[in-house]
C-alpha positions as a Markdown table, in Angstrom:
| # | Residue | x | y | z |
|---|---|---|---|---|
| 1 | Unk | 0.0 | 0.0 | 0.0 |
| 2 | Unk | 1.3 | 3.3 | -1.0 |
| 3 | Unk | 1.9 | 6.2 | 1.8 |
| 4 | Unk | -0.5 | 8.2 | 0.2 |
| 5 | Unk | -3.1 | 5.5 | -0.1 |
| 6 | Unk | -2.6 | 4.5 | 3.1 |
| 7 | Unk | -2.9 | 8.2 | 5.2 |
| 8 | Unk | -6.3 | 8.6 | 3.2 |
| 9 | Unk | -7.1 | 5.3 | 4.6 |
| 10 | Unk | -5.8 | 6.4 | 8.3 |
| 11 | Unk | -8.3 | 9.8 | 7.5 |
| 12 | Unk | -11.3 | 7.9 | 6.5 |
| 13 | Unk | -11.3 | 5.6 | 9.6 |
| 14 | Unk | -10.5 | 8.6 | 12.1 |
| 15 | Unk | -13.3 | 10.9 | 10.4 |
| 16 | Unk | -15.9 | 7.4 | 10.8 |
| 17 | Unk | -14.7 | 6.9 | 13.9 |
| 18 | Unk | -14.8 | 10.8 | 14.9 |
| 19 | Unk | -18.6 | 10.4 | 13.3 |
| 20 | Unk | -19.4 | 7.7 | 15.7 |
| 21 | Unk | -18.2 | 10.1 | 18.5 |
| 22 | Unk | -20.1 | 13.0 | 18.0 |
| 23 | Unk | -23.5 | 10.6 | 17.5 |
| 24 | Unk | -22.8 | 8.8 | 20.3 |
| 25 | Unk | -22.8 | 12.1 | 22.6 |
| 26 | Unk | -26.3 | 13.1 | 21.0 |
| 27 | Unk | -29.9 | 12.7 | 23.1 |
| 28 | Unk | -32.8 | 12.6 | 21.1 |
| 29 | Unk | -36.0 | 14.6 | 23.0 |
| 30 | Unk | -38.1 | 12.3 | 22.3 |
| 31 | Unk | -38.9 | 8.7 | 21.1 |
| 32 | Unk | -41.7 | 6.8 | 18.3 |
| 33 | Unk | -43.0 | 3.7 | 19.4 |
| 34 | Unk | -45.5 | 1.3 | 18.0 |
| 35 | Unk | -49.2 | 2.6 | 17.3 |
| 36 | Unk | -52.0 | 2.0 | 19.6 |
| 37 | Unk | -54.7 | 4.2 | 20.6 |
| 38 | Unk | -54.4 | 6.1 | 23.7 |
| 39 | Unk | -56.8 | 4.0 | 25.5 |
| 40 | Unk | -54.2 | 1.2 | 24.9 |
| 41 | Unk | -51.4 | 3.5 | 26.1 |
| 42 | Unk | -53.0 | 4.4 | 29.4 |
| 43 | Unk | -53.3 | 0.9 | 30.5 |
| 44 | Unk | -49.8 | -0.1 | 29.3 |
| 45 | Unk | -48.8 | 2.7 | 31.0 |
| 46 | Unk | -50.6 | 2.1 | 34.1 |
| 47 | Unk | -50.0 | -1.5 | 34.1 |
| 48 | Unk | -46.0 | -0.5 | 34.2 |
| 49 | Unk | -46.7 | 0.9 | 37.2 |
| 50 | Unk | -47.0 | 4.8 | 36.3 |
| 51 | Unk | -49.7 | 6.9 | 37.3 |
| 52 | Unk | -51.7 | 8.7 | 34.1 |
| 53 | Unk | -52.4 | 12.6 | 35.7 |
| 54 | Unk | -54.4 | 13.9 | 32.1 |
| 55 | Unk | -55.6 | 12.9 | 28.6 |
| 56 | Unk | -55.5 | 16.4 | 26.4 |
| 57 | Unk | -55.9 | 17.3 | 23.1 |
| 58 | Unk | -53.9 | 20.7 | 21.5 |
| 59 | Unk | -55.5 | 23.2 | 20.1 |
| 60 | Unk | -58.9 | 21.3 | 20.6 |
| 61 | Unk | -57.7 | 19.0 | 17.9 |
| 62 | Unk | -59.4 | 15.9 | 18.8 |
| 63 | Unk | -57.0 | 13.7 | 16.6 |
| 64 | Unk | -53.8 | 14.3 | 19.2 |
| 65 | Unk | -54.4 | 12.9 | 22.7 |
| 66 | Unk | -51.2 | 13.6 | 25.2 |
| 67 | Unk | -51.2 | 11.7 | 28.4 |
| 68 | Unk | -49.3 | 13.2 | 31.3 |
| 69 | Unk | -47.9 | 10.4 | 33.3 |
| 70 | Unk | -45.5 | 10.1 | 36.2 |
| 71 | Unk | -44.2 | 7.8 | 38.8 |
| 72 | Unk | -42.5 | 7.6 | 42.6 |
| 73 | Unk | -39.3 | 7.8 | 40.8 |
| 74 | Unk | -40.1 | 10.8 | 39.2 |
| 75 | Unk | -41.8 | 12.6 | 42.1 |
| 76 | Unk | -38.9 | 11.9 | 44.1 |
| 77 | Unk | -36.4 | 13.2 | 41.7 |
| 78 | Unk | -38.2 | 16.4 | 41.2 |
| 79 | Unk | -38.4 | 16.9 | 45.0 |
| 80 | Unk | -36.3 | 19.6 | 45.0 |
| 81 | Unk | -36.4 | 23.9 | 44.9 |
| 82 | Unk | -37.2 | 24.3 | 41.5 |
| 83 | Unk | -37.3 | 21.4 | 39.8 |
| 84 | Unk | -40.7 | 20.6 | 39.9 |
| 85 | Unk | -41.6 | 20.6 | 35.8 |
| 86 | Unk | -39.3 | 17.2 | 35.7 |
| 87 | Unk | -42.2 | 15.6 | 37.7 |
| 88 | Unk | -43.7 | 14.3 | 34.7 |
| 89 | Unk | -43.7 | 12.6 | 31.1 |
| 90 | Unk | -45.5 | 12.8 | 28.3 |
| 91 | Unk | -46.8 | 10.9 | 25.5 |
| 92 | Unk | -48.9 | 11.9 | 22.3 |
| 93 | Unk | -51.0 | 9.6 | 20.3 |
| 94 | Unk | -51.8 | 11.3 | 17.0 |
| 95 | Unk | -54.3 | 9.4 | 15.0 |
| 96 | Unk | -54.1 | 10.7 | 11.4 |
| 97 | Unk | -50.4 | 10.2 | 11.2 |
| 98 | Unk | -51.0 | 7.1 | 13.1 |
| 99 | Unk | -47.8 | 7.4 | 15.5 |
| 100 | Unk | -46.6 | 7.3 | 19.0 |
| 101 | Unk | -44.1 | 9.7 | 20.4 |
| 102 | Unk | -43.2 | 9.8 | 24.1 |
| 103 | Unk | -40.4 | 11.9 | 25.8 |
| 104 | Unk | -36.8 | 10.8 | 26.3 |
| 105 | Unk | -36.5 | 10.9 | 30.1 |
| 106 | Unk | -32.7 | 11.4 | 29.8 |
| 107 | Unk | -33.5 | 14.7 | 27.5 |
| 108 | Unk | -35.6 | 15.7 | 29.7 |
| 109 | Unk | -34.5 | 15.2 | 33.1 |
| 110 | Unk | -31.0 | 16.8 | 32.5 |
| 111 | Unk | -33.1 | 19.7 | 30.9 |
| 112 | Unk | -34.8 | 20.2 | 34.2 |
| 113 | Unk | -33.1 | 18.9 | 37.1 |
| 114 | Unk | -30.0 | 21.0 | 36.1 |
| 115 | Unk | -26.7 | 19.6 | 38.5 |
| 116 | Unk | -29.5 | 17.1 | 40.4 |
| 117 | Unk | -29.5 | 15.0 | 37.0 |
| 118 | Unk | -29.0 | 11.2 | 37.7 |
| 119 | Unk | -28.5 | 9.0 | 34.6 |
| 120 | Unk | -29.2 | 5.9 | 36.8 |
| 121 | Unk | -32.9 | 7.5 | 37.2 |
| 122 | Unk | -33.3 | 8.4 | 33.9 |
| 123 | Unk | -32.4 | 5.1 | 32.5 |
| 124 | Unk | -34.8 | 3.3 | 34.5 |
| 125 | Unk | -38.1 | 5.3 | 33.8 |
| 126 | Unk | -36.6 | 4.8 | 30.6 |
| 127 | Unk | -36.9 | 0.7 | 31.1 |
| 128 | Unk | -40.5 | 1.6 | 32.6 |
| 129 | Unk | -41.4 | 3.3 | 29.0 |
| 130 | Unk | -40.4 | 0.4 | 27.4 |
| 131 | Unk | -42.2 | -1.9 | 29.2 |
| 132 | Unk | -45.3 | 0.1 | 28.5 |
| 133 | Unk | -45.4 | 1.4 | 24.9 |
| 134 | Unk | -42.6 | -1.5 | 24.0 |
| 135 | Unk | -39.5 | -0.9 | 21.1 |
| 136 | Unk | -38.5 | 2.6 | 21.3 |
| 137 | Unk | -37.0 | 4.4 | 18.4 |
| 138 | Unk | -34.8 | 8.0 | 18.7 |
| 139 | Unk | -35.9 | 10.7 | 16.7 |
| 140 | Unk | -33.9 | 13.0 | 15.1 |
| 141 | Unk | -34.9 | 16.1 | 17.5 |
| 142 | Unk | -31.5 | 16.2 | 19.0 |
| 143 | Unk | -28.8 | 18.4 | 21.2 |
| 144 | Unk | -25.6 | 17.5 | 22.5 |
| 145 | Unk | -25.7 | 15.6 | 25.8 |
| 146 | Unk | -23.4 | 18.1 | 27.4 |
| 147 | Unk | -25.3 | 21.2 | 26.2 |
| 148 | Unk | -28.7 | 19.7 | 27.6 |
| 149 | Unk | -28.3 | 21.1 | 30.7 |
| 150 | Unk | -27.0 | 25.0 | 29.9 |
| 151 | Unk | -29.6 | 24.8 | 26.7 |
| 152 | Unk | -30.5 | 28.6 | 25.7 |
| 153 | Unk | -31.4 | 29.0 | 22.2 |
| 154 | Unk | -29.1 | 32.1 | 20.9 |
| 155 | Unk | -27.6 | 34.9 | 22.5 |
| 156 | Unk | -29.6 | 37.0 | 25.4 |
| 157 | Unk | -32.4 | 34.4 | 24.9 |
| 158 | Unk | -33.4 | 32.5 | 28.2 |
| 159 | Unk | -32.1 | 29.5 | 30.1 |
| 160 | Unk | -33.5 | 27.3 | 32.4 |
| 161 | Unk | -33.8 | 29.2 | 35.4 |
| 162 | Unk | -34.9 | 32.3 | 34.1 |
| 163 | Unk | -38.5 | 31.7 | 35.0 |
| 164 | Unk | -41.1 | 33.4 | 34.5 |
| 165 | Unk | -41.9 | 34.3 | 38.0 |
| 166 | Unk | -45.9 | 35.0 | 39.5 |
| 167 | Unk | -46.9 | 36.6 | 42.9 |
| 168 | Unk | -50.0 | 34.0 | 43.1 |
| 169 | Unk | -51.2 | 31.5 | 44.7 |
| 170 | Unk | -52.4 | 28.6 | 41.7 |
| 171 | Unk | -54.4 | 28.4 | 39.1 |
| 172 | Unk | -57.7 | 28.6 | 38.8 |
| 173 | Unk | -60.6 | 25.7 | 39.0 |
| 174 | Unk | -61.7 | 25.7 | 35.7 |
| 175 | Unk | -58.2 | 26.2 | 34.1 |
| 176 | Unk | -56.4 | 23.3 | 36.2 |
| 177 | Unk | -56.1 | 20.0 | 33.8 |
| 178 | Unk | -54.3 | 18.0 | 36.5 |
| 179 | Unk | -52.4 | 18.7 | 40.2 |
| 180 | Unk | -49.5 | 16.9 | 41.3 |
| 181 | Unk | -47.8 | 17.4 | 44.8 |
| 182 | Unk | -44.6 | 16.6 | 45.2 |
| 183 | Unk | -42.6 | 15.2 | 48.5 |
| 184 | Unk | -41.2 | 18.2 | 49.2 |
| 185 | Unk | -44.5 | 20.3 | 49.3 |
| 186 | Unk | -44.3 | 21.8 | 45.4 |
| 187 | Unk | -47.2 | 21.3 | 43.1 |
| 188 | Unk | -47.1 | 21.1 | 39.4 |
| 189 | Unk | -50.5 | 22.1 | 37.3 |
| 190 | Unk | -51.3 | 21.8 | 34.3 |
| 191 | Unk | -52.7 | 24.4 | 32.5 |
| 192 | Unk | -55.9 | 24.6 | 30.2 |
| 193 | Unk | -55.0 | 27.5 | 27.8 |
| 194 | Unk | -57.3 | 29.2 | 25.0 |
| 195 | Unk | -57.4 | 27.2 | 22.0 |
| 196 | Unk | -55.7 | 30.0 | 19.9 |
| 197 | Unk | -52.9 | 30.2 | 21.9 |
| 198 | Unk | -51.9 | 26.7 | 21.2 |
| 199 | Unk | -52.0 | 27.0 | 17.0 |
| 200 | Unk | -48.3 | 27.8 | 17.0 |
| 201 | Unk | -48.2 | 23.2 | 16.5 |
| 202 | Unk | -49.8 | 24.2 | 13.3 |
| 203 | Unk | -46.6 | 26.3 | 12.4 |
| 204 | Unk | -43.6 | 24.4 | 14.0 |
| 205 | Unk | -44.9 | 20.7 | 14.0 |
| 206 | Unk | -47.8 | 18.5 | 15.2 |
| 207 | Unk | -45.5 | 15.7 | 15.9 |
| 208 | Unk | -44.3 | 17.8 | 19.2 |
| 209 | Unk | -47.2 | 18.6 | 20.7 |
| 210 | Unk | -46.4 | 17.1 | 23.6 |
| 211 | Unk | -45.4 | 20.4 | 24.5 |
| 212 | Unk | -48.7 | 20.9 | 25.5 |
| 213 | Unk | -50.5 | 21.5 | 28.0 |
| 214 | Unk | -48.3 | 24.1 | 29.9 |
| 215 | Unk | -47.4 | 23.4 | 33.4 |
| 216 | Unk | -46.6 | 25.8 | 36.5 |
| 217 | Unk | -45.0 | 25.6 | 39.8 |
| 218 | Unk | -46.6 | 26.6 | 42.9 |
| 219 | Unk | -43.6 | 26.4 | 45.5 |
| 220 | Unk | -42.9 | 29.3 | 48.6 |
| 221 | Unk | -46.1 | 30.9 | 47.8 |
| 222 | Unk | -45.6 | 31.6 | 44.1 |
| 223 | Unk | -45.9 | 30.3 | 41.2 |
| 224 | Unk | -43.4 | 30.0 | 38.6 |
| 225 | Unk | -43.5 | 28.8 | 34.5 |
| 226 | Unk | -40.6 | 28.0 | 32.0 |
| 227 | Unk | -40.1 | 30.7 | 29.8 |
| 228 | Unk | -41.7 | 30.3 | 26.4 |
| 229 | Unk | -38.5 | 31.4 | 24.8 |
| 230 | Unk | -36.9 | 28.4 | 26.5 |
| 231 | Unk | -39.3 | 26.1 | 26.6 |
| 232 | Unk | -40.3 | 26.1 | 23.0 |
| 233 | Unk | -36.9 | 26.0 | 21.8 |
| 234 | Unk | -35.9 | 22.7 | 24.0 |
| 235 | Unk | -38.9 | 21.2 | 22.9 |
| 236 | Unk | -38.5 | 22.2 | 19.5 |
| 237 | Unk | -34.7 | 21.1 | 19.0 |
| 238 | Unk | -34.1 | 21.5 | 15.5 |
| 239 | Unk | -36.0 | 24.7 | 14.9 |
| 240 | Unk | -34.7 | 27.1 | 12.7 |
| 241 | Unk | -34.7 | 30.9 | 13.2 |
| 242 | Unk | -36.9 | 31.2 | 10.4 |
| 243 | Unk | -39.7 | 29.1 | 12.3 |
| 244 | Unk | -39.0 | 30.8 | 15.1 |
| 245 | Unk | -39.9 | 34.2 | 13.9 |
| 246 | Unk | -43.0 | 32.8 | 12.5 |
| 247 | Unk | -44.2 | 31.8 | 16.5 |
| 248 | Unk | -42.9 | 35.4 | 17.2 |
| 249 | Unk | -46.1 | 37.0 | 19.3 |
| 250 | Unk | -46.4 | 33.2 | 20.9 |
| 251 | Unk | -44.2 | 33.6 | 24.3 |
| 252 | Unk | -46.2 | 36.9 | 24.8 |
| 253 | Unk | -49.1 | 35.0 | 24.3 |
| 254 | Unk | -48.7 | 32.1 | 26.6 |
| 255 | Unk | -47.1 | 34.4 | 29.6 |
| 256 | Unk | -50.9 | 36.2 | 29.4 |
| 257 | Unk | -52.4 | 33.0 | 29.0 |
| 258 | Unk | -50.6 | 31.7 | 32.1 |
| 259 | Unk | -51.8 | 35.2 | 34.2 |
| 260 | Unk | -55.5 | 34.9 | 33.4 |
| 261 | Unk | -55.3 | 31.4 | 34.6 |
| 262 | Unk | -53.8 | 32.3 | 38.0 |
| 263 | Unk | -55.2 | 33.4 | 41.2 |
């Protein structure tokens, strides 16, 4: 083999090696898994031993159904000051495309749990999920594993813990899709919002509306909400800034939303 030859050889394996490097250090948000119908999901989800909080469609649109489930695991890992929103998963059933997506609980947990992030938790609620909804596929909605965590979308737009920040006490009867009190006194809501105000799936993608419904924390006597900004964008992984100047006016939107809910 000649020197040249063989250096392009050395170059090849080092750039498919380099390759498998970068994809192994990439978490997908979310994951497909077989169809059912969300009736079937509930009780594979219940029968794995997680408890189902909500059944909502987005934007009224009867053919998406997300389930809000969690589980002691869960609960107990979100037991802490400001960590609250990683109490739950999510799963939507969408029945004209005929799919199942549910969240990535690795994604998702070192999104919200920040420096309290355990991989050991995350990989067994992930073994729950499996169990439940059965082979689970990656999407390509990805991000770094290391950026996860320290996640803003572009310069001067929010992180994590720049929350949106309420002086009330929680959410209105009629507004309130599900409660969940955590162990150490916290309480996560879910949050009916106007119909309108959840179109922006039309713009940026039905097959994440498990965004949906909105949650907020009641913890010390306020109440506190991921920024939109943030949220959207984490959700939303591979959103370009094109697509995001389309859902503009939505942040603004969903922060009122969020105050007409309150009390």
């Amino acid at each position: 083999m000649s020197k040249t030859l063989f250096k392009f050889s050395v170059a090849i394996a080092l750039f498919f090696f380099a390759t498998l490097s970068l994809q192994a250090g990439k978490v997908s948000a979310y994951y497909d898994a077989p169809y059912t119908s969300a009736s079937a999901v509930k009780s594979k989800l219940q029968k794995a031993g997680f408890s189902v909080l909500a059944s909502y469609s987005p934007a009224s649109k009867s053919y998406l159904k997300v389930l809000v489930f969690t589980n002691a695991k869960l609960k107990s890992a979100a037991a802490k000051k400001l960590r609250g929103f990683a109490a739950v998963e999510r799963v939507l059933i969408d029945n004209k495309t005929k799919t199942v997506r549910v969240t990535n609980p690795e994604y998702w947990l070192k999104a919200f749990l920040q420096k309290d992030y355990s991989a050991g938790t995350a990989k067994s609620i992930k073994a729950s999920i499996a169990k439940a909804l059965g082979s689970l596929k990656p999407t390509k909605d990805v991000l770094d594993s290391g950026s996860i965590a320290k996640y803003h979308y572009a310069l001067s737009m929010p992180y994590y813990e720049d929350m949106l920040e309420f002086n009330k006490s929680g959410v209105k009867g009629k507004k309130t899709l599900f409660t969940l009190k955590l162990p150490n006194g916290a309480v996560l809501v879910g949050v009916k919002m106007s119909k309108a105000s959840e179109k922006f799936i039309e713009t940026i993608g039905e097959d994440k509306a498990l965004v949906l419904p909105y949650t907020v924390l009641i913890e010390n006597g306020k109440v506190y909400a991921l920024h939109a900004k943030y949220y959207l964008a984490i959700s939303y992984p591979l959103l370009s800034l094109g697509e995001f100047m389309k859902i503009s006016s939505t942040p603004g939107v969903i922060e009122r939303q969020l105050k007409k809910a309150l009390k």
